[in-house]
DSSP file (Angstrom, degrees, kcal/mol; ACC not computed):
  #  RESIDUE AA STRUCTURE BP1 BP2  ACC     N-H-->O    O-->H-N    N-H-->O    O-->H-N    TCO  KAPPA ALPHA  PHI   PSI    X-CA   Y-CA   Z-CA
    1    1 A X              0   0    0      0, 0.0    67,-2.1     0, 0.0     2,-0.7   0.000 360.0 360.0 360.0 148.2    5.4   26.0    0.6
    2    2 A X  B     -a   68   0A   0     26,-0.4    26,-0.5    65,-0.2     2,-0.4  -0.921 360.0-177.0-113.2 120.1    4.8   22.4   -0.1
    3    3 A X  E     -B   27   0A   0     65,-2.7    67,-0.3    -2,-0.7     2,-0.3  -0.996  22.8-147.7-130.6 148.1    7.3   20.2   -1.6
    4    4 A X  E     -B   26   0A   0     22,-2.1    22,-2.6    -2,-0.4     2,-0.5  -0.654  13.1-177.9  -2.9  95.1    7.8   16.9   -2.8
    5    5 A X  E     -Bc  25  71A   0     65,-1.7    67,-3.5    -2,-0.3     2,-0.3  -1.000   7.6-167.9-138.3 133.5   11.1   15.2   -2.6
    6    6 A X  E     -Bc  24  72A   0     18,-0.9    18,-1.9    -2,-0.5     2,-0.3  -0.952  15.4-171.3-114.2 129.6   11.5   11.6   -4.1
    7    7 A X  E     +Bc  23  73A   0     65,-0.9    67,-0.6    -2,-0.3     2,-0.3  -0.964  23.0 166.5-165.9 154.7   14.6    9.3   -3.4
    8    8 A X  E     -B   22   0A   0     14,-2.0    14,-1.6    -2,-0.3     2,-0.2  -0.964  11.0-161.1-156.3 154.9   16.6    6.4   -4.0
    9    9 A X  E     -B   21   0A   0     -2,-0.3     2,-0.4    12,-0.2    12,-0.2  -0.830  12.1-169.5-135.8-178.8   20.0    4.9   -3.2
   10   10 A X  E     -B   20   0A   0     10,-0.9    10,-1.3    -2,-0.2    41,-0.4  -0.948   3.5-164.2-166.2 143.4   21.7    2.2   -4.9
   11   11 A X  E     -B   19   0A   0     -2,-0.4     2,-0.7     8,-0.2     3,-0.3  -0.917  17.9-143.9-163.6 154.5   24.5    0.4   -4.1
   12   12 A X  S    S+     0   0    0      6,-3.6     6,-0.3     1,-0.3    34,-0.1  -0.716  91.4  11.3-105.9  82.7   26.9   -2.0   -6.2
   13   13 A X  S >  S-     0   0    0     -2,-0.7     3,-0.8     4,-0.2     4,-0.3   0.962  97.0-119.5  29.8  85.3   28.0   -4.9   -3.5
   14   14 A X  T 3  S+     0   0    0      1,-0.4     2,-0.2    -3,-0.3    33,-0.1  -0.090  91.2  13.5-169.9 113.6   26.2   -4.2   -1.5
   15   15 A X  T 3  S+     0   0    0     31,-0.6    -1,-0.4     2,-0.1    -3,-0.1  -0.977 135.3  25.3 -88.0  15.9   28.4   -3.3    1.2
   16   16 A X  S <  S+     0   0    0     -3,-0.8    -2,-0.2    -2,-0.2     2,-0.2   0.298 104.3  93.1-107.7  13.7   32.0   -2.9   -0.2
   17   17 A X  S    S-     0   0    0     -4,-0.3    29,-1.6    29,-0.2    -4,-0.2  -0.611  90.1 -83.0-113.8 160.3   31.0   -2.1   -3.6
   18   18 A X        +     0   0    0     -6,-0.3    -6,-3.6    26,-0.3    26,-0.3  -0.166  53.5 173.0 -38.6 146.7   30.3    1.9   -5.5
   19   19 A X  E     +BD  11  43A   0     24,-1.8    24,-4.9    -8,-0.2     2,-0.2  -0.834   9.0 178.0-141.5-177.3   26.4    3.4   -4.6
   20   20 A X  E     -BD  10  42A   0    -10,-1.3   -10,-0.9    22,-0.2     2,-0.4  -0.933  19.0-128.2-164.4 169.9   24.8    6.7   -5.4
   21   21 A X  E     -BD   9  41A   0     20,-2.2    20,-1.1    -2,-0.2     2,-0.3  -0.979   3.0-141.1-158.0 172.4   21.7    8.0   -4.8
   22   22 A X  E     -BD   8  40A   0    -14,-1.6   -14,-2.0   116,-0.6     2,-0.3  -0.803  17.1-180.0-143.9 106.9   19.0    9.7   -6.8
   23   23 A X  E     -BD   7  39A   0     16,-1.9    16,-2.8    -2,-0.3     2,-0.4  -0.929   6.8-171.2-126.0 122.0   17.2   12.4   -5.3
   24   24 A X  E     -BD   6  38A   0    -18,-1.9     2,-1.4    -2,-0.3   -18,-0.9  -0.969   9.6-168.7-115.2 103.7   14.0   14.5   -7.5
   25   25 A X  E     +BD   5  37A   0     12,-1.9    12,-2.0    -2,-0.4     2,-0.3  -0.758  15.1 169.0 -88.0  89.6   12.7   17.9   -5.5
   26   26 A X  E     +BD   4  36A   0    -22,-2.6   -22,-2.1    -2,-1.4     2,-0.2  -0.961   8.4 149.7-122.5 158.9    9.4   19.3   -7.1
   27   27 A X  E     -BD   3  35A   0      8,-0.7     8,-1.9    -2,-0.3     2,-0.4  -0.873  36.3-122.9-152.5 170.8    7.1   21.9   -5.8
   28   28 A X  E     - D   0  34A   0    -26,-0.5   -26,-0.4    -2,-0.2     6,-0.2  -0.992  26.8-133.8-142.6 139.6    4.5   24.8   -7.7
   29   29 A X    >   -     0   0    0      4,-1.1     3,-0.5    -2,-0.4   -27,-0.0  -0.080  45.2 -77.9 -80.7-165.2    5.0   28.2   -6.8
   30   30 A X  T 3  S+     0   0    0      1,-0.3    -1,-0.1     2,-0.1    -2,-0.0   0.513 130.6  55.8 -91.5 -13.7    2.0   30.4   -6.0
   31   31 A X  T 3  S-     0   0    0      2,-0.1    -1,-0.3     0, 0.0     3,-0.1   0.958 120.0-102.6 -73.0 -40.8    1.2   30.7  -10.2
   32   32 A X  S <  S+     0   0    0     -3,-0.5     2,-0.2     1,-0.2    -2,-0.1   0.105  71.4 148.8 100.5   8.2    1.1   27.2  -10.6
   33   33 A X        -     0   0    0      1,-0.1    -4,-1.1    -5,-0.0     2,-0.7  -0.361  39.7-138.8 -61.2 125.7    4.4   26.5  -12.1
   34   34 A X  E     -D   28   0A   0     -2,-0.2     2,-0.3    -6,-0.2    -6,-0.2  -0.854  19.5-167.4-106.9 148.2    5.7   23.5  -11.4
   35   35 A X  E     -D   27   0A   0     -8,-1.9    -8,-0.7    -2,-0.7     2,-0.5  -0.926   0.7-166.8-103.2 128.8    9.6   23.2  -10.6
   36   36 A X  E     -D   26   0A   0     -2,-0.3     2,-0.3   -10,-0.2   -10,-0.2  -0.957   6.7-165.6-133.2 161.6   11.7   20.5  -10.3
   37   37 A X  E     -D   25   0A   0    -12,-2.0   -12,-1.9    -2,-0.5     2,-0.4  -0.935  10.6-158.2-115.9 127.5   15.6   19.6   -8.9
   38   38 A X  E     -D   24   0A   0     -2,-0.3   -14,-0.2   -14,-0.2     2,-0.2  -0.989  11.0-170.8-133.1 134.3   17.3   16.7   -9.6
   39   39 A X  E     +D   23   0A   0    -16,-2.8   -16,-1.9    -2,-0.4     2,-0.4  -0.762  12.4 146.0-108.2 153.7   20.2   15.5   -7.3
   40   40 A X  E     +D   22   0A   0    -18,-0.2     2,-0.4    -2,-0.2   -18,-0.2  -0.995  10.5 162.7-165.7 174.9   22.8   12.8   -7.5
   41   41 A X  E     -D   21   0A   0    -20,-1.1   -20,-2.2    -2,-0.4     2,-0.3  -0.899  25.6-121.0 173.4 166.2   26.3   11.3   -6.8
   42   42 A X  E     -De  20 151A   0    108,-0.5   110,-3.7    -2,-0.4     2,-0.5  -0.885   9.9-150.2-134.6 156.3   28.1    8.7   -6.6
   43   43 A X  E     -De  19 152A   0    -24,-4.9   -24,-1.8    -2,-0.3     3,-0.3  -0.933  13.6-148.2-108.8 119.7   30.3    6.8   -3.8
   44   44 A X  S    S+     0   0    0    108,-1.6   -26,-0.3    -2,-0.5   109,-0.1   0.671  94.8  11.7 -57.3 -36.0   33.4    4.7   -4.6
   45   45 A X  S    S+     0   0    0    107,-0.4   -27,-0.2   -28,-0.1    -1,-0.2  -0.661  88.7 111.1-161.7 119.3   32.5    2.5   -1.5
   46   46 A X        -     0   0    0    -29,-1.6   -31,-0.6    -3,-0.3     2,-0.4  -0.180  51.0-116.7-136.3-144.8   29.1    2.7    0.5
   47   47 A X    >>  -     0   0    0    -37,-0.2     3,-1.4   -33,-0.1     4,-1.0  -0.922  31.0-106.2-166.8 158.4   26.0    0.5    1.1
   48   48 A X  H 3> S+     0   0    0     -2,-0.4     4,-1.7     1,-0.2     5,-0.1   0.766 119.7  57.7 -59.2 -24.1   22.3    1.2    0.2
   49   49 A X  H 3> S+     0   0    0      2,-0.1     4,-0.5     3,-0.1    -1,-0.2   0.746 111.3  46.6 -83.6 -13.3   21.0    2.0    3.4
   50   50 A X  H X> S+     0   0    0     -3,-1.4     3,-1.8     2,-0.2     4,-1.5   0.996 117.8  45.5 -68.9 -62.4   24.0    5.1    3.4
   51   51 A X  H 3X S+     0   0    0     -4,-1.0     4,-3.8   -41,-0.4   -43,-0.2   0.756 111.7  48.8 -56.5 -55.4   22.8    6.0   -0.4
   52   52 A X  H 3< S+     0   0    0     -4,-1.7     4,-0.5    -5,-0.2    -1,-0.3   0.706 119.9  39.5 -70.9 -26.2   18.8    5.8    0.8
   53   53 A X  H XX S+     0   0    0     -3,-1.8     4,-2.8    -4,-0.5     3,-2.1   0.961 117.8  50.8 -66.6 -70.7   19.8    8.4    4.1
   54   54 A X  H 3< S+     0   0    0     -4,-1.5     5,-0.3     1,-0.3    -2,-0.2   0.952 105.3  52.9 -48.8 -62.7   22.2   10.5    1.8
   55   55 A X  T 3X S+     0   0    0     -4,-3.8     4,-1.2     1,-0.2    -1,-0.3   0.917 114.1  41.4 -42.6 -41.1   19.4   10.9   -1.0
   56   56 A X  H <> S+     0   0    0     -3,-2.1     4,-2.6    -4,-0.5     5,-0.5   0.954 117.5  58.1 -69.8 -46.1   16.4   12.6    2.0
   57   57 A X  H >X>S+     0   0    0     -4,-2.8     4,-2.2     1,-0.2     3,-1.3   0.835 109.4  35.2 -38.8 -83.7   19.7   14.5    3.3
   58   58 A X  H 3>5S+     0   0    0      1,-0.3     4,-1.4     2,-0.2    -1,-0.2   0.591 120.5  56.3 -42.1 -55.9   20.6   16.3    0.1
   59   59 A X  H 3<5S+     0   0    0     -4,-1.2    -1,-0.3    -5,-0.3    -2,-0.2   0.710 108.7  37.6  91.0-112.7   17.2   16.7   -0.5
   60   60 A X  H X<5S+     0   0    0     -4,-2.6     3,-1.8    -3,-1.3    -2,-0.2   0.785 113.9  59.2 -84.3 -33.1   16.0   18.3    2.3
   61   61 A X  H 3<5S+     0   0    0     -4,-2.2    -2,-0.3    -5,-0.5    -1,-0.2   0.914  89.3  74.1 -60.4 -28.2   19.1   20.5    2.6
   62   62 A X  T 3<<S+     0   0    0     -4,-1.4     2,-0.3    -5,-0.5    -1,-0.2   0.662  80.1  86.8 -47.2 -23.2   18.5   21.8   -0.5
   63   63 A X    <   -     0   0    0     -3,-1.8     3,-0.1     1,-0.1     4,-0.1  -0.736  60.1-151.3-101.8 170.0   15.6   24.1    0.5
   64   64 A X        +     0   0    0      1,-0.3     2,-0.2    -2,-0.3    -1,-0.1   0.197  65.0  23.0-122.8  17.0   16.0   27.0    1.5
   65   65 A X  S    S-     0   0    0    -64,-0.0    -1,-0.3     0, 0.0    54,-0.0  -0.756  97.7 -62.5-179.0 147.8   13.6   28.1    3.6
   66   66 A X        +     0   0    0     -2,-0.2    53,-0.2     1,-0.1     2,-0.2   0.159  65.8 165.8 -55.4 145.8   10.8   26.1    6.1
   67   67 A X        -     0   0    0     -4,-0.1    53,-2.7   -64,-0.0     2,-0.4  -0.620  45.1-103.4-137.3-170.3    8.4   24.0    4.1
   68   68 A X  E     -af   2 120A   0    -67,-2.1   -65,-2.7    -2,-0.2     2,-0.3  -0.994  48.3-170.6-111.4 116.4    6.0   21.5    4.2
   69   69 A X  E     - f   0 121A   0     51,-2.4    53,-1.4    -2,-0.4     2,-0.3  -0.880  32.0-169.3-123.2 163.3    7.5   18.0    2.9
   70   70 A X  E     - f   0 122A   0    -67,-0.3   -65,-1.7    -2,-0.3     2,-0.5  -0.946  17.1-156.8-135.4 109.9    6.6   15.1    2.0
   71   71 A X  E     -cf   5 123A   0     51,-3.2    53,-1.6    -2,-0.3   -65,-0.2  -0.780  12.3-165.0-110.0 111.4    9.8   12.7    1.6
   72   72 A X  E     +cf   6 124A   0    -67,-3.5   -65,-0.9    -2,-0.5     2,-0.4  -0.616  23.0 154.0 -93.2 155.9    8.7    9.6   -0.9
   73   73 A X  E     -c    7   0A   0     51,-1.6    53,-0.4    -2,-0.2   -65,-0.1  -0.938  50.5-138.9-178.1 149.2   11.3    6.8   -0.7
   74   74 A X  S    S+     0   0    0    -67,-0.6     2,-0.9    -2,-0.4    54,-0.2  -0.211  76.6 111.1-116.6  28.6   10.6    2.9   -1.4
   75   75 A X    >>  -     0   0    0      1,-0.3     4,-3.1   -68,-0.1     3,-2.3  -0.884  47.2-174.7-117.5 108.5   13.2    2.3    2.0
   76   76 A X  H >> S+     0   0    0     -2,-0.9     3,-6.1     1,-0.3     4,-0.7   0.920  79.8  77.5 -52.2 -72.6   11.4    1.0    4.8
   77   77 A X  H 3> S+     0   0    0      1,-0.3     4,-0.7     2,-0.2    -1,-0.3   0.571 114.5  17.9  12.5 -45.9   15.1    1.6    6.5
   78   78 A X  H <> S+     0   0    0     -3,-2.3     4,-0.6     2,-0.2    -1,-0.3   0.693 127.8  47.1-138.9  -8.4   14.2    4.9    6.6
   79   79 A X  H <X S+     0   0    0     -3,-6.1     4,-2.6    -4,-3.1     5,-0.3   0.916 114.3  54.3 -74.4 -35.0   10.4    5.5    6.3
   80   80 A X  H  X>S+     0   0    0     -4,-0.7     4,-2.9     2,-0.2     5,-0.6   0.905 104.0  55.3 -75.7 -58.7   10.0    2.8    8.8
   81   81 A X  I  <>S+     0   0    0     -4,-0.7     6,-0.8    -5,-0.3     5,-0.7   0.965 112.6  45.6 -27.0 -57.8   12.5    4.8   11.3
   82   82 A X  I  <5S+     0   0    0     -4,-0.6    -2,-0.2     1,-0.2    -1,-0.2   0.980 120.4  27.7 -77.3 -46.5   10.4    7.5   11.1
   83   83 A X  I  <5S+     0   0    0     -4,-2.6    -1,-0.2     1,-0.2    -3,-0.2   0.727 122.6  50.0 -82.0 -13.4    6.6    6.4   11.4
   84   84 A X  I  <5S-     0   0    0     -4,-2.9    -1,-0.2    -5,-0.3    -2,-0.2   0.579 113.0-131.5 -90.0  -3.7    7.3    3.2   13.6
   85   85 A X  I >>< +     0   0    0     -5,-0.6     4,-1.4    -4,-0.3     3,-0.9   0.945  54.5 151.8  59.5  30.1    9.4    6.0   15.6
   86   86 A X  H 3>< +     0   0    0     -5,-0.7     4,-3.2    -6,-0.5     5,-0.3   0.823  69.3  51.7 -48.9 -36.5   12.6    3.6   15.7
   87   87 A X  H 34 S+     0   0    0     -6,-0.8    -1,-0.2     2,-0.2    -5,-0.1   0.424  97.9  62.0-111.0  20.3   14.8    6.2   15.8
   88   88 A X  H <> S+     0   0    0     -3,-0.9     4,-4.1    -7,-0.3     5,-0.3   0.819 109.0  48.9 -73.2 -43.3   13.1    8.1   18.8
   89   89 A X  H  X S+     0   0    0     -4,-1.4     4,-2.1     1,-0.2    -2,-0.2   0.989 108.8  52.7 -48.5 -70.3   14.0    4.7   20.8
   90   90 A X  H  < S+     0   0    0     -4,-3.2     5,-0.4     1,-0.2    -1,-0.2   0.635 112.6  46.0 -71.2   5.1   17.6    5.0   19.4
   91   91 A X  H >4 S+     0   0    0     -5,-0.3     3,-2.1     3,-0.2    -2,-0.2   0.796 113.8  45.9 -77.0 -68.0   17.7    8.5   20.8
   92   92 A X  H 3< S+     0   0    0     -4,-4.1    -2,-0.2     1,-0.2    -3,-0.2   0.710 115.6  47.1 -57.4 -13.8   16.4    7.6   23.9
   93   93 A X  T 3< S-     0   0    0     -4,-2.1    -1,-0.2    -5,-0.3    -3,-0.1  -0.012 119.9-105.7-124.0  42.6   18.6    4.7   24.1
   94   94 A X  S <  S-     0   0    0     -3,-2.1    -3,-0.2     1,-0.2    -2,-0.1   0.265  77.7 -49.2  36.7   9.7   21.7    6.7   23.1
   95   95 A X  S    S+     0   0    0      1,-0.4     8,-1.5    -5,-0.4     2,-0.2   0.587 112.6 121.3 114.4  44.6   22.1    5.4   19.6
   96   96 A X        -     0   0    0      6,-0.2    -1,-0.4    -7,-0.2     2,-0.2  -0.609  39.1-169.7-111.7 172.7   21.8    1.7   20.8
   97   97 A X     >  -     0   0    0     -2,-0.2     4,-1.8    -3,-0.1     2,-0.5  -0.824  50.4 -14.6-164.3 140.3   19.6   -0.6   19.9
   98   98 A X  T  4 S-     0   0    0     -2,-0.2     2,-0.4     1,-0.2     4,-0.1  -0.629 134.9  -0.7  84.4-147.3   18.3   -4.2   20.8
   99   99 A X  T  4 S-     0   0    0     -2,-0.5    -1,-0.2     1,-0.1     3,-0.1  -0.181 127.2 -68.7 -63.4  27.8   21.4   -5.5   23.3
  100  100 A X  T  4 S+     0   0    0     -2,-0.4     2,-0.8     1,-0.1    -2,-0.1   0.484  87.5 153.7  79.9  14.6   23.4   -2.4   23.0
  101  101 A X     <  -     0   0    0     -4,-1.8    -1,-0.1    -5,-0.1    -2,-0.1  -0.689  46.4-107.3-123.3 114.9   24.2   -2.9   20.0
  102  102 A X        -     0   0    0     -2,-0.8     2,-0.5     1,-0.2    -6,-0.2   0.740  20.9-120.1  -5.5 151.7   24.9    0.2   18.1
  103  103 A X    >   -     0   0    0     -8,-1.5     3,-1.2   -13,-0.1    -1,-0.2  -0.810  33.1-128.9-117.4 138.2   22.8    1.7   15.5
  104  104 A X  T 3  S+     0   0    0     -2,-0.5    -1,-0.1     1,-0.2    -9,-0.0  -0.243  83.5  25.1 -69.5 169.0   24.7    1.9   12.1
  105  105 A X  T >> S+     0   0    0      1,-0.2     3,-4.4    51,-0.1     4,-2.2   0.645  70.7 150.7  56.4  20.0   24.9    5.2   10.2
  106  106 A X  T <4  +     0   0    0     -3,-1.2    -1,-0.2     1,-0.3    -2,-0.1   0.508  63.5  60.6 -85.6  31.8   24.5    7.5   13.1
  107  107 A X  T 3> S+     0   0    0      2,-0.2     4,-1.1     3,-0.1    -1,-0.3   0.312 106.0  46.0-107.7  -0.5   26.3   10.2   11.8
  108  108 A X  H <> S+     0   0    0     -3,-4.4     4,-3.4     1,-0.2    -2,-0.2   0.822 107.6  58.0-111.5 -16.5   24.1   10.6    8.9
  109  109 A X  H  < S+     0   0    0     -4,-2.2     4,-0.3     2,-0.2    -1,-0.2   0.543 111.1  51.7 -78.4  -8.2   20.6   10.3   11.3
  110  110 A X  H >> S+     0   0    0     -5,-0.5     3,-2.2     3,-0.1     4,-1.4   0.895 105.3  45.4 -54.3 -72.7   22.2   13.1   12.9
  111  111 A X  H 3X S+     0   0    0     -4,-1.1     4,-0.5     1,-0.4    -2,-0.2   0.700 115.6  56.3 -80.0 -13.8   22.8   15.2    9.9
  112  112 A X  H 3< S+     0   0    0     -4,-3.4    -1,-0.4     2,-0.2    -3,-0.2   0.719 101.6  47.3-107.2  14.9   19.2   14.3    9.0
  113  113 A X  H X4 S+     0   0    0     -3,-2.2     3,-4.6    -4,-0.3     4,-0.5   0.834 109.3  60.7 -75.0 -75.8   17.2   15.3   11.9
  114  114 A X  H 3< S+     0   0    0     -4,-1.4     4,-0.5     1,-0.4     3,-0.3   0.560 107.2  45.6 -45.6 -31.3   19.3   18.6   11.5
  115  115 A X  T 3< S+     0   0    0     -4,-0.5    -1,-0.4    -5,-0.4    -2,-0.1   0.457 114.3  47.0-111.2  13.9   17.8   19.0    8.0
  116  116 A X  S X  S+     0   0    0     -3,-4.6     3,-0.8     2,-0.1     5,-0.4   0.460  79.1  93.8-114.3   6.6   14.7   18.3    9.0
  117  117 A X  T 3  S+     0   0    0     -4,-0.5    -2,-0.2    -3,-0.3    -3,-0.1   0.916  90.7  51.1 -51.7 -54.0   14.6   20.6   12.0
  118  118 A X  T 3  S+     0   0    0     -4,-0.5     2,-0.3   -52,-0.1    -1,-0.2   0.607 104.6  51.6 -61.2  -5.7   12.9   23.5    9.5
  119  119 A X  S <  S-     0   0    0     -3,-0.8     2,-0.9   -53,-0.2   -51,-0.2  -0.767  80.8-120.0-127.6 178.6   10.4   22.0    8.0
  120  120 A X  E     -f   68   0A   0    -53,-2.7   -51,-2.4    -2,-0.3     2,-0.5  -0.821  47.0-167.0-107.9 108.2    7.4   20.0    9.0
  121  121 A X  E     -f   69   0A   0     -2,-0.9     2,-0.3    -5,-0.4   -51,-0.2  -0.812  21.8-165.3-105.3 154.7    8.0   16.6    7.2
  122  122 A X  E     -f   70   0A   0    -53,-1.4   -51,-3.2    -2,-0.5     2,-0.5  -0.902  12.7-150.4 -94.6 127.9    5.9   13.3    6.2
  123  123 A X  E     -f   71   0A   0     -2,-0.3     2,-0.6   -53,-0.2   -51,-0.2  -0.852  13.9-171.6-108.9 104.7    7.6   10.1    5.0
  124  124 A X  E     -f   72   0A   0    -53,-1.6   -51,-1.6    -2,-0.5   -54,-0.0  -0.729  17.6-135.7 -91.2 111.4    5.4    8.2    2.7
  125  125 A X        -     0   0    0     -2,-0.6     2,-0.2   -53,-0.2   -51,-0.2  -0.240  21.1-167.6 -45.6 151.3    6.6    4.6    1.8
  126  126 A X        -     0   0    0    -53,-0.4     2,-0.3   -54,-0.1   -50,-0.0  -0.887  33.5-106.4-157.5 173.6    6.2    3.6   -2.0
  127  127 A X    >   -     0   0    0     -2,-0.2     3,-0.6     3,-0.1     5,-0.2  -0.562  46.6-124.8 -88.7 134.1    6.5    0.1   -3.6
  128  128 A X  T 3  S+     0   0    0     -2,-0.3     8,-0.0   -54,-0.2   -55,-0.0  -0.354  92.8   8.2 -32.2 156.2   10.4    0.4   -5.5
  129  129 A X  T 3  S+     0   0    0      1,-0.2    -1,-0.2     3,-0.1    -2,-0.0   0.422  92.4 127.6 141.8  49.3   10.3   -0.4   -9.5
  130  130 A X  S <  S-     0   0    0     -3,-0.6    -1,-0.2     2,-0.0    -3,-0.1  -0.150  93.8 -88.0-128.8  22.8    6.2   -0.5   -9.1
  131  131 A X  S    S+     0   0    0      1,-0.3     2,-0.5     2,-0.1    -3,-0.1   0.847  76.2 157.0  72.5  29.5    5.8    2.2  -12.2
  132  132 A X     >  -     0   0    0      1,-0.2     4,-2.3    -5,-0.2    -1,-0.3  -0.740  36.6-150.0 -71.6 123.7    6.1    5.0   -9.8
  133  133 A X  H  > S+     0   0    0     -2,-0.5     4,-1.4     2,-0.3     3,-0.3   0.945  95.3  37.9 -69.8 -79.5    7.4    8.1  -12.4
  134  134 A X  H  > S+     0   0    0      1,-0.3     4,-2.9     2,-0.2    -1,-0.2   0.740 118.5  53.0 -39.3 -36.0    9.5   10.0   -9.5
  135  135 A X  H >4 S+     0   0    0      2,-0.2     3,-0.8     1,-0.2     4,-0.3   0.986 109.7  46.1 -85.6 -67.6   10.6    6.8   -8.1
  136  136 A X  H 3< S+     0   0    0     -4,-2.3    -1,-0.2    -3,-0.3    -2,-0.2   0.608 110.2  50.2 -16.7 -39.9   11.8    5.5  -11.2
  137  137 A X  H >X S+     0   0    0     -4,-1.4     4,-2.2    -5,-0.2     3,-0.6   0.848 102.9  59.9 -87.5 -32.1   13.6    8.4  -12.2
  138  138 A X  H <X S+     0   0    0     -4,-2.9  -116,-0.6    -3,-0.8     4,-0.6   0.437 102.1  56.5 -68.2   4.6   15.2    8.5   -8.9
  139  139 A X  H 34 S+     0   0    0     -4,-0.3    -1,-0.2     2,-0.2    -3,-0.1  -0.119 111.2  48.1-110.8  18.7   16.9    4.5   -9.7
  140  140 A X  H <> S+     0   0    0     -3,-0.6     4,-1.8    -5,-0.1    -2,-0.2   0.483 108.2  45.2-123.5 -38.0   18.2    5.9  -12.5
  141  141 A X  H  X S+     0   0    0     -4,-2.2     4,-1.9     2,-0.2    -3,-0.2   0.993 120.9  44.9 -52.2 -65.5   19.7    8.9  -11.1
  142  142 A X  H >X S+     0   0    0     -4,-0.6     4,-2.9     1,-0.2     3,-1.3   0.908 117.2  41.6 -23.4 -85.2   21.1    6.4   -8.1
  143  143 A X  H 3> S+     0   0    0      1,-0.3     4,-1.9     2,-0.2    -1,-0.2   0.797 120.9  49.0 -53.3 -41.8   22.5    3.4  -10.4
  144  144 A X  H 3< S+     0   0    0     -4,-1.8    -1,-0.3     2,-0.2    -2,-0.2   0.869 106.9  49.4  -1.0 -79.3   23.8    6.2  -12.8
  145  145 A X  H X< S+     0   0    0     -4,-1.9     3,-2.7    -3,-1.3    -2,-0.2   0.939 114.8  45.0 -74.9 -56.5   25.4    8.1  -10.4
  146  146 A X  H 3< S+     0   0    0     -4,-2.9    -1,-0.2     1,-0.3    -2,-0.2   0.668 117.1  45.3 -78.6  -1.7   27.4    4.8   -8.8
  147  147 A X  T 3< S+     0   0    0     -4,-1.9    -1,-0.3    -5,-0.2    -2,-0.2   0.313  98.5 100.6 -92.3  14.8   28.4    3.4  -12.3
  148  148 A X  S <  S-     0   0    0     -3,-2.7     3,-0.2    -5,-0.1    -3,-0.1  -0.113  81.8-114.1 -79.9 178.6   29.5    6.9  -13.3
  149  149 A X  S    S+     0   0    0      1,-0.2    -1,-0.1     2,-0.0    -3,-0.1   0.583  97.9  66.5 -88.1  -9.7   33.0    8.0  -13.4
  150  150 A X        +     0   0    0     -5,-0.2  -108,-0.5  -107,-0.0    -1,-0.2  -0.363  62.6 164.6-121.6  55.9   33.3   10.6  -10.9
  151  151 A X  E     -e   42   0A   0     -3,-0.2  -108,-0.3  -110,-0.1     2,-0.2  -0.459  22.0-148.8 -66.5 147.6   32.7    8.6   -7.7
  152  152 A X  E     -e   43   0A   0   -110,-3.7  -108,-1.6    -2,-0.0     2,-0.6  -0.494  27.7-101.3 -99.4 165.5   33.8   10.5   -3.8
  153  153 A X        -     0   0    0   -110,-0.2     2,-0.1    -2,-0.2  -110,-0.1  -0.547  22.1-136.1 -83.0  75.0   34.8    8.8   -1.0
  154  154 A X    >   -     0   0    0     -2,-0.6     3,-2.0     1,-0.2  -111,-0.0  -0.224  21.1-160.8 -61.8 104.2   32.3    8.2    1.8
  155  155 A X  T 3  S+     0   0    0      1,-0.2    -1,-0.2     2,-0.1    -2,-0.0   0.299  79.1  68.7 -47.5  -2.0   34.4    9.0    4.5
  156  156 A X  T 3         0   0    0      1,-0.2    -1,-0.2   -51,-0.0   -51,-0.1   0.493 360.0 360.0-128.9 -26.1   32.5    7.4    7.2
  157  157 A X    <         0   0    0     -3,-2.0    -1,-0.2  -112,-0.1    -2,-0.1   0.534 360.0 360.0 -64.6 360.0   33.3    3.7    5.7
């Protein structure tokens, strides 16, 4: 199956301040239907580059069985990882980078190779707040979700 997943994070001081992030999952079954999923939440204290990981995670856990994806996202951060291959280097260089010096977030580049181990995905840059539909809709799910009321903790801070 081929799906679509579009994402965004947000975050509200940017890093000590609430985020969320914005995630929209569509695909068409084998009638032509199309389906779509929309994910979100919000963080009490985070940063945008957590929000912009969290949003492909949820995402790509969310199917349920191996696909073909194509993960849109206006975060070099984390398209850029993946097609410059940055974060083969901070594998290969035990989760270092530069002068040893540590690569932030690696507990959530764990938990997304792990949710992209089933499928075969592609990460396609696209411009942020550039009249992109999906992309749009996922900055309002984000900013939503981290001025909403029911913010978590991101443990990890």
């Amino acid at each position: 199956m081929k799906v679509d997943i579009y994402t965004d994070g947000a975050a509200r001081g940017n890093p000590d301040g609430p985020g969320g992030y914005g995630c929209v999952l569509r695909y068409v079954d084998t009638k032509g239907g199309v389906h779509e999923r929309e994910f979100s939440q919000g963080y009490k204290k985070t940063t945008n580059n957590r929000m912009e990981l969290m949003a492909v995670i949820i995402g790509l856990e969310a199917l349920k069985k191996p696909c073909d994806v194509d993960v849109y996202s206006d975060s070099k951060y984390v398209v850029d990882s993946f097609n410059k291959h940055w974060i083969d280097n901070w594998i290969s260089k035990g989760w270092t980078r530069g002068k040893n010096e540590k690569v932030k977030n690696v507990e959530l580049w764990k938990r997304l190779l792990k949710a992209m181990k089933p499928h075969n995905v592609r990460f396609c840059w696209v411009k942020g707040h550039a009249g992109n539909h999906f992309n749009e809709r996922c900055d309002k799910l984000a900013t939503a979700a981290a001025d909403g009321a029911d913010l978590i903790e991101d443990n990890i801070m």
